[in-house]
PQR file of N, CA, C, O and H, with PARSE charges and radii, in Angstrom:
ATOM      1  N   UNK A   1     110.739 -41.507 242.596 -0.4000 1.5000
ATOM      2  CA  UNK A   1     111.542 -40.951 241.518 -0.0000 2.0000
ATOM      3  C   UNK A   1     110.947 -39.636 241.025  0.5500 1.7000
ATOM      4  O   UNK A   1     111.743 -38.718 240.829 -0.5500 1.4000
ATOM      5  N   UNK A   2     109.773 -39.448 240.820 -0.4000 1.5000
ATOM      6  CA  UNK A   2     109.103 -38.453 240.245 -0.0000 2.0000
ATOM      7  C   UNK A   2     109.243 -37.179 241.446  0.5500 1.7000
ATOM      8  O   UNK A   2     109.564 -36.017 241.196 -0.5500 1.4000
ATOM      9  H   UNK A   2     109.127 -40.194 240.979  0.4000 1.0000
ATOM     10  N   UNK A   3     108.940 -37.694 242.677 -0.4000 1.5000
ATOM     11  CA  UNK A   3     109.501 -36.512 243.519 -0.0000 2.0000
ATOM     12  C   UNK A   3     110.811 -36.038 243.936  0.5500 1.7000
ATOM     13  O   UNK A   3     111.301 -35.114 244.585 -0.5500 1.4000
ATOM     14  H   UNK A   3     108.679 -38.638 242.880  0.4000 1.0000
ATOM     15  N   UNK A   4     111.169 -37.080 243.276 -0.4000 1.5000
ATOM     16  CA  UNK A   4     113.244 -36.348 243.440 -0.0000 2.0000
ATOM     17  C   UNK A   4     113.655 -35.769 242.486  0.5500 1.7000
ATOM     18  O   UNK A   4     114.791 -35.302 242.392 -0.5500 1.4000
ATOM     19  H   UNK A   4     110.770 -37.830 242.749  0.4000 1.0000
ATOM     20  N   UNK A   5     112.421 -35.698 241.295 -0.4000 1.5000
ATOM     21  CA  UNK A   5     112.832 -35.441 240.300 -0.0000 2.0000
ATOM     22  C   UNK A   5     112.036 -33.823 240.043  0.5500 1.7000
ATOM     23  O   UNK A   5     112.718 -32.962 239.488 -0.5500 1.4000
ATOM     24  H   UNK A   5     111.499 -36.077 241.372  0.4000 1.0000
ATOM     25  N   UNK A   6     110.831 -33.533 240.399 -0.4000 1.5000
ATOM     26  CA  UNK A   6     110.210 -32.292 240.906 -0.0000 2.0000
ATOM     27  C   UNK A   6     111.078 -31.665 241.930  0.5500 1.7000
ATOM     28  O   UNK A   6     111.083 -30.444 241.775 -0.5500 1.4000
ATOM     29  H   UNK A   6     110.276 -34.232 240.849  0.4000 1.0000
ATOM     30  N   UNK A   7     112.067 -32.194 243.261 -0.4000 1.5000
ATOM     31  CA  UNK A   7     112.337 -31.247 243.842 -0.0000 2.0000
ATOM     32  C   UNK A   7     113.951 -30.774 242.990  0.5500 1.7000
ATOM     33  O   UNK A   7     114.501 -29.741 243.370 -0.5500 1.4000
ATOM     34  H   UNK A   7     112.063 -33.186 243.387  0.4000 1.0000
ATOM     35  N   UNK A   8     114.583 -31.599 241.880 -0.4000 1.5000
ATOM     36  CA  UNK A   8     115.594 -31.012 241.382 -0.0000 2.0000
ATOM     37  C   UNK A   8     115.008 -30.274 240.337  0.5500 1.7000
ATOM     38  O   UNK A   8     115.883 -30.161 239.479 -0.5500 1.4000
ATOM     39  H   UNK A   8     114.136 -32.439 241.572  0.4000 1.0000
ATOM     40  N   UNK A   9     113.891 -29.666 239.937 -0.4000 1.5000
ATOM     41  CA  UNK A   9     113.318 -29.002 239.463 -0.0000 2.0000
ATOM     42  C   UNK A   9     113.378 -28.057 239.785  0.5500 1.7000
ATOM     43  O   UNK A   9     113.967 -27.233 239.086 -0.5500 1.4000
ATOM     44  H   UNK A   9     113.180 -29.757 240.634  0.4000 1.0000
ATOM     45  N   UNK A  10     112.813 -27.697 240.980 -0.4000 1.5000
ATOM     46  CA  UNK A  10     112.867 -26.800 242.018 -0.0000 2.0000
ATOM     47  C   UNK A  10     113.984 -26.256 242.436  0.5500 1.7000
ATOM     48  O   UNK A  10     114.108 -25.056 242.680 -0.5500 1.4000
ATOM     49  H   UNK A  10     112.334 -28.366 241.548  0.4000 1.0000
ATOM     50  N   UNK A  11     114.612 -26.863 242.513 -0.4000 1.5000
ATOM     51  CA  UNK A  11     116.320 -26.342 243.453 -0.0000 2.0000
ATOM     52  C   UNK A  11     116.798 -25.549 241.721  0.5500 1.7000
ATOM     53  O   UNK A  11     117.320 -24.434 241.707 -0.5500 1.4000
ATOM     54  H   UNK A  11     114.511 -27.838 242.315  0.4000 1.0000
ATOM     55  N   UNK A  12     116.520 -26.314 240.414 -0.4000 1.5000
ATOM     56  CA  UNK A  12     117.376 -25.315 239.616 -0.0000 2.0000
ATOM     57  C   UNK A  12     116.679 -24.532 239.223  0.5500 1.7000
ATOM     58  O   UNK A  12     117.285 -23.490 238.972 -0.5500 1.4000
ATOM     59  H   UNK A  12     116.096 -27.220 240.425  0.4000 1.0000
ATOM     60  N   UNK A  13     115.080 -24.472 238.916 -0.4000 1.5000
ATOM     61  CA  UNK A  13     115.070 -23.233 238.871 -0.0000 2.0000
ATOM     62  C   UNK A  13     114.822 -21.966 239.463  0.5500 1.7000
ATOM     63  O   UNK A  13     113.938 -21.115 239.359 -0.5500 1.4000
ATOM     64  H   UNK A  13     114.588 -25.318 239.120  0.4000 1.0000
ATOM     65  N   UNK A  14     116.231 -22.143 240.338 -0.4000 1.5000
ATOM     66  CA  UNK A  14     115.942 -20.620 241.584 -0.0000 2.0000
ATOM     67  C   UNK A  14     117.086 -20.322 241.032  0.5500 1.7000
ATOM     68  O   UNK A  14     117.559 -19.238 241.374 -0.5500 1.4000
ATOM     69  H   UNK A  14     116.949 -22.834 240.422  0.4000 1.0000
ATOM     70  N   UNK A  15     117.796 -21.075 240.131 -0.4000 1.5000
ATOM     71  CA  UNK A  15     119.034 -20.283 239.327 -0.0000 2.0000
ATOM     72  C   UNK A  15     118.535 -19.726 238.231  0.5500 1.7000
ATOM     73  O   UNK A  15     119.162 -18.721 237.897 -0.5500 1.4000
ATOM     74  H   UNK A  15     117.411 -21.955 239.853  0.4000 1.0000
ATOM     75  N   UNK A  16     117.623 -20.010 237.533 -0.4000 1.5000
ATOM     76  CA  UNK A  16     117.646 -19.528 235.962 -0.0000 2.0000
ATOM     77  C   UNK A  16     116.669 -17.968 235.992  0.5500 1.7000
ATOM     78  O   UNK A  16     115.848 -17.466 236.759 -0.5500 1.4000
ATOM     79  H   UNK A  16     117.113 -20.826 237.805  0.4000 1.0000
ATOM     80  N   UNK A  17     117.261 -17.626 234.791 -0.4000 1.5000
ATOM     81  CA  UNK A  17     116.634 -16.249 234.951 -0.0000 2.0000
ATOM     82  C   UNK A  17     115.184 -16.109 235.208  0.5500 1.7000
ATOM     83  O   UNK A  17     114.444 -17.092 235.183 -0.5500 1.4000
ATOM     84  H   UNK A  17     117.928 -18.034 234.168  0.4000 1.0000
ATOM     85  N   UNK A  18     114.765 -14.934 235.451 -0.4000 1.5000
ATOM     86  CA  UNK A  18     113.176 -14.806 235.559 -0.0000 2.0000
ATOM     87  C   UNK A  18     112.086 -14.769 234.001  0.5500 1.7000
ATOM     88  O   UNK A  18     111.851 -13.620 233.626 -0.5500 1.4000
ATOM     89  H   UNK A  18     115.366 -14.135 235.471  0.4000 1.0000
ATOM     90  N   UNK A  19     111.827 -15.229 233.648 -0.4000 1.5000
ATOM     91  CA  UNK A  19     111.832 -15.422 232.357 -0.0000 2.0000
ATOM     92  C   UNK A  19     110.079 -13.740 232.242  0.5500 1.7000
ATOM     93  O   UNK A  19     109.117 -13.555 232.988 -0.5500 1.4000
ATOM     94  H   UNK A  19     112.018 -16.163 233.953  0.4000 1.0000
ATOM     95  N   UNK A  20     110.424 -13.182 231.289 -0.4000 1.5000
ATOM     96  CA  UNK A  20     109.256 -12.399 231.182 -0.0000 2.0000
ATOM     97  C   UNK A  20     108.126 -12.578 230.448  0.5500 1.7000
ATOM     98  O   UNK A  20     108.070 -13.563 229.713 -0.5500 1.4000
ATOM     99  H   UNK A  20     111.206 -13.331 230.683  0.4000 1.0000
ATOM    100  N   UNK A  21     106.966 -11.607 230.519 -0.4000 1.5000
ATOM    101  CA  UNK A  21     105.611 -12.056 230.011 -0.0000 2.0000
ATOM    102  C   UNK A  21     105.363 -11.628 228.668  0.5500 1.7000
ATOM    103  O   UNK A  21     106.103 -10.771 228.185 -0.5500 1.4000
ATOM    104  H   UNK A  21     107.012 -10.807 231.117  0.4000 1.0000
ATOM    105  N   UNK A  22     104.231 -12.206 227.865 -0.4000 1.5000
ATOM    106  CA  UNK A  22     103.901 -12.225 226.745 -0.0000 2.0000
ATOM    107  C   UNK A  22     104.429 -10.205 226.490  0.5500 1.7000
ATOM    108  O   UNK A  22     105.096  -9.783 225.545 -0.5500 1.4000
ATOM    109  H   UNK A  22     103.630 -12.903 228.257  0.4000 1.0000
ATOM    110  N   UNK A  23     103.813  -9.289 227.743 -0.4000 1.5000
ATOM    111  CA  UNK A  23     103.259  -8.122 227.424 -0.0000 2.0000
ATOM    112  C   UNK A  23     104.888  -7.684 227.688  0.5500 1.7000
ATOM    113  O   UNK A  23     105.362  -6.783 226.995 -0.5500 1.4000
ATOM    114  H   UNK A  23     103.271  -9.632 228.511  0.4000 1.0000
ATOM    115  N   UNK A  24     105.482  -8.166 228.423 -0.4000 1.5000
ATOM    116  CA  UNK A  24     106.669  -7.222 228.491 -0.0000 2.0000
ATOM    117  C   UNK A  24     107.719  -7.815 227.633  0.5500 1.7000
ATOM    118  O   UNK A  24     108.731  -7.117 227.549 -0.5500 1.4000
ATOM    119  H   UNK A  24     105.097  -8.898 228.986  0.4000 1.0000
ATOM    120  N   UNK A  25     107.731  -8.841 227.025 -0.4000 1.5000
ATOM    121  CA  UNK A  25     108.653  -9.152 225.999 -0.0000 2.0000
ATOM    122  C   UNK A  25     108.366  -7.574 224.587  0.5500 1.7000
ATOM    123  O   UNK A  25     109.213  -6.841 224.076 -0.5500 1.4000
ATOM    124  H   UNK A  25     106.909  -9.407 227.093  0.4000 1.0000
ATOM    125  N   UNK A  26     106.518  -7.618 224.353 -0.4000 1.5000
ATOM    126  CA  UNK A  26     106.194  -6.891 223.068 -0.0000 2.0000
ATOM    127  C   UNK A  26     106.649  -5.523 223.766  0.5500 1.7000
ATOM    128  O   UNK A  26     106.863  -4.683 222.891 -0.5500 1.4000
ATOM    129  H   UNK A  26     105.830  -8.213 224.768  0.4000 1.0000
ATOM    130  N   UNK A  27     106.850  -5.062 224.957 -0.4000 1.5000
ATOM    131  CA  UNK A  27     106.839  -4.076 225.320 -0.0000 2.0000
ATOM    132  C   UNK A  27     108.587  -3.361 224.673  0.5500 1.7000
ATOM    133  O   UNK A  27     109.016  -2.364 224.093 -0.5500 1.4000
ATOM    134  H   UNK A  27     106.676  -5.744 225.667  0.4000 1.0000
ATOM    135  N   UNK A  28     109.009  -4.446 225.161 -0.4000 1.5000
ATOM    136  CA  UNK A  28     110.631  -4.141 224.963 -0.0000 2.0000
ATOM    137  C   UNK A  28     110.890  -4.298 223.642  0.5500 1.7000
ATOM    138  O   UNK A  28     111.707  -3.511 223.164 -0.5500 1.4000
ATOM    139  H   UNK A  28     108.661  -5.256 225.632  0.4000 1.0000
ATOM    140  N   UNK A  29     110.340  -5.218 222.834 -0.4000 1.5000
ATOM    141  CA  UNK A  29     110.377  -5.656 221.317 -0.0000 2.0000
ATOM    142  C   UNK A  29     110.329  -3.616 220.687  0.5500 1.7000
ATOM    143  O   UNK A  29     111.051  -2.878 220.018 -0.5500 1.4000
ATOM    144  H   UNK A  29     109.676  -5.857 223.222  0.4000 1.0000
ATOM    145  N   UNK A  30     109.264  -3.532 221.295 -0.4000 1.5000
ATOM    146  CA  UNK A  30     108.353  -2.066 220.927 -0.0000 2.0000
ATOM    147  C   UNK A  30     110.013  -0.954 220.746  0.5500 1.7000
ATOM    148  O   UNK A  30     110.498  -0.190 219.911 -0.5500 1.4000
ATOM    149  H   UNK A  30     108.677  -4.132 221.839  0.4000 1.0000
ATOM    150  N   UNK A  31     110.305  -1.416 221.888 -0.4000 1.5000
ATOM    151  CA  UNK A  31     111.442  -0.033 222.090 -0.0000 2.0000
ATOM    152  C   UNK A  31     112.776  -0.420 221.456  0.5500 1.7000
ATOM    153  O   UNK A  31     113.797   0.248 221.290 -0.5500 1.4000
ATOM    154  H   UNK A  31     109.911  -2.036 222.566  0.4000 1.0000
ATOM    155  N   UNK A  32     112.505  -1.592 221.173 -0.4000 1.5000
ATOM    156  CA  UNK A  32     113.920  -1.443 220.006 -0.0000 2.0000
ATOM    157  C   UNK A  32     113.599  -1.382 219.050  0.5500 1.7000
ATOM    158  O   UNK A  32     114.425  -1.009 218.217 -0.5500 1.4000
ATOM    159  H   UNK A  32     111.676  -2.135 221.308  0.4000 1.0000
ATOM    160  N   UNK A  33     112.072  -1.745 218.562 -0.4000 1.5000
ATOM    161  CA  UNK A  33     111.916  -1.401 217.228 -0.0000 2.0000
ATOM    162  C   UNK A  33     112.130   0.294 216.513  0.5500 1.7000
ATOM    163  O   UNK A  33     112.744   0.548 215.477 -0.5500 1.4000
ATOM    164  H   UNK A  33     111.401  -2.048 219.239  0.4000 1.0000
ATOM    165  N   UNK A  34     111.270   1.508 217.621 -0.4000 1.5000
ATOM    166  CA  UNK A  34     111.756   2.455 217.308 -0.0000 2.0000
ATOM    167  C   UNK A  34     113.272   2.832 217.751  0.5500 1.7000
ATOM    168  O   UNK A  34     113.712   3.736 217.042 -0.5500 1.4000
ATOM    169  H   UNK A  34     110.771   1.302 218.462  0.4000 1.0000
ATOM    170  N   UNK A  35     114.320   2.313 218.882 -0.4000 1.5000
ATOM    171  CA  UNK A  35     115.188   2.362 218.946 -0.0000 2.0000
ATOM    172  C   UNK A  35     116.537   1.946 217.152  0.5500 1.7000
ATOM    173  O   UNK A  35     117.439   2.712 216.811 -0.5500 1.4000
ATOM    174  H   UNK A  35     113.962   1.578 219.458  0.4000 1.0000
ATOM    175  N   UNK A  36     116.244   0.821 216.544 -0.4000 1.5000
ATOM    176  CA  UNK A  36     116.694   0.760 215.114 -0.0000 2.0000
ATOM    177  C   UNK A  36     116.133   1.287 214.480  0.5500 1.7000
ATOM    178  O   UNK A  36     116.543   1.306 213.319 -0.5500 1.4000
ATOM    179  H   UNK A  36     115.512   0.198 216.821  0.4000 1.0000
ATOM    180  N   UNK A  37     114.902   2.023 214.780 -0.4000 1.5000
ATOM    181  CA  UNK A  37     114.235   2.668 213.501 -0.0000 2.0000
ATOM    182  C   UNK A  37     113.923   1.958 212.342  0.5500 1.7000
ATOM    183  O   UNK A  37     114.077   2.399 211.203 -0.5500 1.4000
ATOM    184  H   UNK A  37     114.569   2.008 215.723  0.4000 1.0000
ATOM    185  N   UNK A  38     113.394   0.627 212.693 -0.4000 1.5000
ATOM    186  CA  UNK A  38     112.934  -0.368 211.608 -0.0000 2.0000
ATOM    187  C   UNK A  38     111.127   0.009 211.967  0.5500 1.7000
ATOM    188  O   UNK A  38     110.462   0.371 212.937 -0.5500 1.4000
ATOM    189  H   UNK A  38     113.269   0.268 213.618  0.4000 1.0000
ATOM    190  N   UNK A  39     110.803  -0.489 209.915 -0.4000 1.5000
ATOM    191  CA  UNK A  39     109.930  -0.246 209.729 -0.0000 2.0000
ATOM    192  C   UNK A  39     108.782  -1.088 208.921  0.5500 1.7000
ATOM    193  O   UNK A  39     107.615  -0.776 208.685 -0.5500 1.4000
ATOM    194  H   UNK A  39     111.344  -0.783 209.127  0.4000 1.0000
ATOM    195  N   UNK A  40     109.659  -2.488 208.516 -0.4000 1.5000
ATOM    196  CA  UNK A  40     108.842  -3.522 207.912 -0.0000 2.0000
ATOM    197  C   UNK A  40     109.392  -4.569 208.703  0.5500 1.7000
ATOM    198  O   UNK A  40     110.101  -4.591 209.709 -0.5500 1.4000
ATOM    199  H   UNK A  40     110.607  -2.742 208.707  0.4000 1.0000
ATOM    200  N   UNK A  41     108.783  -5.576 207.849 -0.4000 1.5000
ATOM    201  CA  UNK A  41     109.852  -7.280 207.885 -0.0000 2.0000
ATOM    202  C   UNK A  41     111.304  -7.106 207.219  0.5500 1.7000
ATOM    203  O   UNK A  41     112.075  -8.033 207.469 -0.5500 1.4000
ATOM    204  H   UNK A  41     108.207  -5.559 207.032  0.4000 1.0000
ATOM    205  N   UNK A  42     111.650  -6.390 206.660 -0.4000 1.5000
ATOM    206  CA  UNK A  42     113.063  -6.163 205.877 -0.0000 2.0000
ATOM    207  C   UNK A  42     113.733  -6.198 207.408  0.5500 1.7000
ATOM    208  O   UNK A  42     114.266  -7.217 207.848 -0.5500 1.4000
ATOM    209  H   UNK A  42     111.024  -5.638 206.457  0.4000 1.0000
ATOM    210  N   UNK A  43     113.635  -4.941 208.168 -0.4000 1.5000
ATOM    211  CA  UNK A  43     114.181  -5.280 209.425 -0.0000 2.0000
ATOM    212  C   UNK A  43     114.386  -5.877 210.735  0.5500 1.7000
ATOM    213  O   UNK A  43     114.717  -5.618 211.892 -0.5500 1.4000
ATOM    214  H   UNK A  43     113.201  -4.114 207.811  0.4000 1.0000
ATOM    215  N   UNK A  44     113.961  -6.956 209.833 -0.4000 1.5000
ATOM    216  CA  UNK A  44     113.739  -8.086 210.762 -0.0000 2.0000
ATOM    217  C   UNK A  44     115.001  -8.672 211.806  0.5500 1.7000
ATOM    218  O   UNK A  44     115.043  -8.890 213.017 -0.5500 1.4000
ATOM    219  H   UNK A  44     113.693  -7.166 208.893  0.4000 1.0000
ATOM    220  N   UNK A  45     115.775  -8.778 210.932 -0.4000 1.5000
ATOM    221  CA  UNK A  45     117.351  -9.062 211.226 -0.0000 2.0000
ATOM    222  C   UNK A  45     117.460  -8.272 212.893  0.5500 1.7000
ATOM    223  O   UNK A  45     117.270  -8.522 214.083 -0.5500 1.4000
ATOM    224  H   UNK A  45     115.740  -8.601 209.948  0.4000 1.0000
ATOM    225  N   UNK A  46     118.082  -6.735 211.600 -0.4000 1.5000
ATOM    226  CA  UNK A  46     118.769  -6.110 213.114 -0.0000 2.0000
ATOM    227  C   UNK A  46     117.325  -6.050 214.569  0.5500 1.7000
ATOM    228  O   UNK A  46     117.697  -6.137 215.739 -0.5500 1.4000
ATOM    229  H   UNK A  46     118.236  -6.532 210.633  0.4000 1.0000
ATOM    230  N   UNK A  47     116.441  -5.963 214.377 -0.4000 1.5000
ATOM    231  CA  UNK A  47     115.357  -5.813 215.557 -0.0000 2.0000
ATOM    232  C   UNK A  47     115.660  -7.164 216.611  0.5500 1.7000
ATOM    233  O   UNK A  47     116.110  -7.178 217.756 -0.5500 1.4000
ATOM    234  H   UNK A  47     116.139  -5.892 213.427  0.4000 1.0000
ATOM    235  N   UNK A  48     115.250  -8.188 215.783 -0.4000 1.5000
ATOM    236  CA  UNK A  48     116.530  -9.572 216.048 -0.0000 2.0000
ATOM    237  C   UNK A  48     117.052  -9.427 217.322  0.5500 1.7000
ATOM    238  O   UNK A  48     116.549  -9.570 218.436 -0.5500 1.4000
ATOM    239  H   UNK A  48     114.884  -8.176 214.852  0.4000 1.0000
ATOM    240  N   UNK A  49     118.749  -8.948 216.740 -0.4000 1.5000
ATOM    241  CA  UNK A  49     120.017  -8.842 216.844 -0.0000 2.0000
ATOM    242  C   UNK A  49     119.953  -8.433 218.381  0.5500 1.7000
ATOM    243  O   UNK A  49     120.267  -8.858 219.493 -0.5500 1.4000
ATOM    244  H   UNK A  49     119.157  -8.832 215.834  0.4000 1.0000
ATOM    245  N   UNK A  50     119.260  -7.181 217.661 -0.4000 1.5000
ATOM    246  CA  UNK A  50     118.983  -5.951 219.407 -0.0000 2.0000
ATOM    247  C   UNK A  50     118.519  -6.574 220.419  0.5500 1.7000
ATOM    248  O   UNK A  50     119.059  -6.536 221.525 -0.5500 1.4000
ATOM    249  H   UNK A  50     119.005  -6.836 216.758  0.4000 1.0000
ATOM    250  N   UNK A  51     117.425  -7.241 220.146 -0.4000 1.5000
ATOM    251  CA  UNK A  51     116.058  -7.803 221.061 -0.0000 2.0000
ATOM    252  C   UNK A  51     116.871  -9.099 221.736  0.5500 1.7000
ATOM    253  O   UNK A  51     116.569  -9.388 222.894 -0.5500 1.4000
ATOM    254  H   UNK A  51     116.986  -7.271 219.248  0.4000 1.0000
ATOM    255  N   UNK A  52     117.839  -9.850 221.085 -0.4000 1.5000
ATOM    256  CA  UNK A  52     118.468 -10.995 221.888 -0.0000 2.0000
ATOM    257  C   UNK A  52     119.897 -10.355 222.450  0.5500 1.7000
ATOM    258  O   UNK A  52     120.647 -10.892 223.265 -0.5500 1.4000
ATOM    259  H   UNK A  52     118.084  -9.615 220.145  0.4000 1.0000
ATOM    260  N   UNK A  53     119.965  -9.875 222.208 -0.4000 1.5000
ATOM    261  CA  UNK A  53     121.304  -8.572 222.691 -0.0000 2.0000
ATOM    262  C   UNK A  53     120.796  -8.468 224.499  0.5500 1.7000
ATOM    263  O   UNK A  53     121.011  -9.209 225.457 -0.5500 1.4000
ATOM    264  H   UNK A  53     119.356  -9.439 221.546  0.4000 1.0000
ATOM    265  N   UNK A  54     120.228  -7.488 224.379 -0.4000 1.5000
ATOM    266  CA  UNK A  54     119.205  -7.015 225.653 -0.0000 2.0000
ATOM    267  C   UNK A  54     118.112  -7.860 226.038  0.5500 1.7000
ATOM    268  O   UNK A  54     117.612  -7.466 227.091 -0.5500 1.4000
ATOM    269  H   UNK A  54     120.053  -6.885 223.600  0.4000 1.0000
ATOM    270  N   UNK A  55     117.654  -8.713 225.641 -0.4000 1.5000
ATOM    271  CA  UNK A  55     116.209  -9.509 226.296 -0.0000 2.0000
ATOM    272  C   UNK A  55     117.085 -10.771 226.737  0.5500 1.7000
ATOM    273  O   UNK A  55     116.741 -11.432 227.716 -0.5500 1.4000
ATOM    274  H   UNK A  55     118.060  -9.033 224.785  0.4000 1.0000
ATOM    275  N   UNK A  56     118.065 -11.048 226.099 -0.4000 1.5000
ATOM    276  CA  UNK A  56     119.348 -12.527 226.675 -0.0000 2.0000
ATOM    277  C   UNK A  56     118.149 -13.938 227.130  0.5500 1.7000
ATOM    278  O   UNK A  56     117.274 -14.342 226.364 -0.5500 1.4000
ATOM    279  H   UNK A  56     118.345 -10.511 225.303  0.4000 1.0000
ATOM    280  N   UNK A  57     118.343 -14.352 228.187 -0.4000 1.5000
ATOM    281  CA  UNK A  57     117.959 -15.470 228.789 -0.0000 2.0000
ATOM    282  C   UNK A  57     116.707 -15.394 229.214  0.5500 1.7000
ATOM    283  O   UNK A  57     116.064 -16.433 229.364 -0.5500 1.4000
ATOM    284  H   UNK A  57     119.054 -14.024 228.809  0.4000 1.0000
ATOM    285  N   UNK A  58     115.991 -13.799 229.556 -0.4000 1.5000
ATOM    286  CA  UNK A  58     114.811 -13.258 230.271 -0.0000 2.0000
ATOM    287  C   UNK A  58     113.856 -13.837 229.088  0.5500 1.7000
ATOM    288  O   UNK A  58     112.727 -14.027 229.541 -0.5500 1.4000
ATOM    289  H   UNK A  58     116.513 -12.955 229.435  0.4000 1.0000
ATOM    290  N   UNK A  59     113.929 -14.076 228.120 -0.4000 1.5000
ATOM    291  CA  UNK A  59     112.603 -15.062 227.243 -0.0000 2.0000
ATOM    292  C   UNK A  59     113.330 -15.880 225.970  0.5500 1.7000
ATOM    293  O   UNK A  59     114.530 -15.813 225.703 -0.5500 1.4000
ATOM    294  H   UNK A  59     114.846 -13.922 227.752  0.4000 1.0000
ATOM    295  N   UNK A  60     112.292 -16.694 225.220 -0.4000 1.5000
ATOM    296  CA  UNK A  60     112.761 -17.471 224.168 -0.0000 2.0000
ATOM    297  C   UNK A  60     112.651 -17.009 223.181  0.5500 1.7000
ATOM    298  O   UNK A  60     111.891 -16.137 222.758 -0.5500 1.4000
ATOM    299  H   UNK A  60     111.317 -16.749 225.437  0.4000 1.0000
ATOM    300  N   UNK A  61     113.702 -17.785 222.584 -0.4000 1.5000
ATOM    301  CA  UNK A  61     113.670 -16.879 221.347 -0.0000 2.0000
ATOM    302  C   UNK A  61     112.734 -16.956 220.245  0.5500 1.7000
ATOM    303  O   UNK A  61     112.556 -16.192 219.296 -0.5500 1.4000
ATOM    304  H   UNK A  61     114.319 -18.493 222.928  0.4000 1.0000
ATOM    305  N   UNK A  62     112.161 -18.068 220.581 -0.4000 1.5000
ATOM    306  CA  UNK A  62     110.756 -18.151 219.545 -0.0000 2.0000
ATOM    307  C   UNK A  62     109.432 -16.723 219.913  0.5500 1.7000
ATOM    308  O   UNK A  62     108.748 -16.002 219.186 -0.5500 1.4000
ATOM    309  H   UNK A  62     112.306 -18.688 221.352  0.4000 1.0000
ATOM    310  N   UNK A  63     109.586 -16.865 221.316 -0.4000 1.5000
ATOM    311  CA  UNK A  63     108.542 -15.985 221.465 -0.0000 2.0000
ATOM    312  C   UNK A  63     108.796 -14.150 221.292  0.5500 1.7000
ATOM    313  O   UNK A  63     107.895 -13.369 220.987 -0.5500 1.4000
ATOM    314  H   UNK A  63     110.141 -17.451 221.906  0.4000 1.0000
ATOM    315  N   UNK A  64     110.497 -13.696 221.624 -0.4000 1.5000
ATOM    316  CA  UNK A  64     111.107 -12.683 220.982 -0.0000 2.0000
ATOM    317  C   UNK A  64     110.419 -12.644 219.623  0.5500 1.7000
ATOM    318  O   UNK A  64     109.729 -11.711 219.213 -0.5500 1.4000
ATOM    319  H   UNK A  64     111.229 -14.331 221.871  0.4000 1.0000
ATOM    320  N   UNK A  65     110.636 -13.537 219.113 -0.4000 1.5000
ATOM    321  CA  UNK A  65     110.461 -14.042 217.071 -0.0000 2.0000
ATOM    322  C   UNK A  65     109.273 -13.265 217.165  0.5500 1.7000
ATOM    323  O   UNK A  65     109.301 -12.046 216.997 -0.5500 1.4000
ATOM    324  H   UNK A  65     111.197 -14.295 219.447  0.4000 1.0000
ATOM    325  N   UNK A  66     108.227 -13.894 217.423 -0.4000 1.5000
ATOM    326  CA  UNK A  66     107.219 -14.049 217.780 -0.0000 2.0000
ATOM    327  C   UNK A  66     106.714 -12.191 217.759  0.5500 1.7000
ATOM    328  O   UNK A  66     106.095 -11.485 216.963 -0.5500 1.4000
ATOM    329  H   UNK A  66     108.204 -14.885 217.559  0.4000 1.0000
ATOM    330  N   UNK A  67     107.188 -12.034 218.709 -0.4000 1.5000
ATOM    331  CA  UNK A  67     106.703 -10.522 219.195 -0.0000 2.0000
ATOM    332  C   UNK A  67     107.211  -9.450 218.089  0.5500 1.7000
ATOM    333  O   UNK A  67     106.715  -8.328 217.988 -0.5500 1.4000
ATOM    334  H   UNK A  67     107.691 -12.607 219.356  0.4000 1.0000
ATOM    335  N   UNK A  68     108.406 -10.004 217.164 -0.4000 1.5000
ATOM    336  CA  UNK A  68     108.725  -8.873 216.644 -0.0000 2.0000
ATOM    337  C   UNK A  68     107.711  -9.069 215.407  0.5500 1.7000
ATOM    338  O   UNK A  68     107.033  -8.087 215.103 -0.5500 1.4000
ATOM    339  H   UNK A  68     108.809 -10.915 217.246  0.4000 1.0000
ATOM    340  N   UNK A  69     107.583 -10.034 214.811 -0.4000 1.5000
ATOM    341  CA  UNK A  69     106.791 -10.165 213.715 -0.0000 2.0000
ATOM    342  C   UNK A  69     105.404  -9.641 213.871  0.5500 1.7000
ATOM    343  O   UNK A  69     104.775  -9.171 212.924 -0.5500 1.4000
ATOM    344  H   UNK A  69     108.134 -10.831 215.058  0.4000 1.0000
ATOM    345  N   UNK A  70     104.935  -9.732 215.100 -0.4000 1.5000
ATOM    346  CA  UNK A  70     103.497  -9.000 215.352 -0.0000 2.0000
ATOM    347  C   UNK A  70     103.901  -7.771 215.467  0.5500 1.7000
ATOM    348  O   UNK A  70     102.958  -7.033 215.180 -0.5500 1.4000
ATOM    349  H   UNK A  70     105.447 -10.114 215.870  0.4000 1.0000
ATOM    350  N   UNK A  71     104.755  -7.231 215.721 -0.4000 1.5000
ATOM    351  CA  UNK A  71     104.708  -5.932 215.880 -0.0000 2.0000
ATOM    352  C   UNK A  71     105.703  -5.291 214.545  0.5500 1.7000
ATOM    353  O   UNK A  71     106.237  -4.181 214.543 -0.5500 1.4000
ATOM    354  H   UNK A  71     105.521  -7.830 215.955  0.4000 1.0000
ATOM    355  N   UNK A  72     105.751  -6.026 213.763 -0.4000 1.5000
ATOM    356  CA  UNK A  72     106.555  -5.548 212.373 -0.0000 2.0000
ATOM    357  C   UNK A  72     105.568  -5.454 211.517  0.5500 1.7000
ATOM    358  O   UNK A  72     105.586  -4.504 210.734 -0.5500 1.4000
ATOM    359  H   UNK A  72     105.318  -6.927 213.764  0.4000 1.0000
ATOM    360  N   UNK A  73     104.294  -6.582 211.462 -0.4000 1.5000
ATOM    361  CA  UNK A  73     103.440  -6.259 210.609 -0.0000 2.0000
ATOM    362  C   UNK A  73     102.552  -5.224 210.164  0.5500 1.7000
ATOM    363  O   UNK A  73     101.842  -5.402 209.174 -0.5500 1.4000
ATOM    364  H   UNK A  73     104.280  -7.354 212.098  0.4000 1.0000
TER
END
């Protein structure tokens, strides 16, 4: 069971997106932040908005969260 269950593991995720790394999530976080021209936590929202707009399925959204708040502070 456990190996029928690792190889349907396998078979789906050659569908799901490529998910990206800690450095290129902050990287992209980076360029929408000066892209909205936000400059605290106030703009937290739209940086958000943008960052799941364009970053979609390629990471989670905790760790998006994540990246903008380190890089808002």
């Amino acid at each position: 069971l456990v190996e029928q269950i690792k190889e349907e593991i396998e078979v789906l995720s050659e569908f799901l997106p490529e998910q990206l790394s800690t450095e290129e999530i902050e990287a992209k976080v980076s360029e929408i932040i000066a892209k909205v021209g936000a400059t605290s936590m106030k703009d937290m929202g739209k940086v958000m908005k943008e960052a799941k707009a364009e970053i979609g399925a390629s990471a989670d959204g905790k760790a998006i969260n994540e990246a903008v708040k380190k890089l808002l502070n």
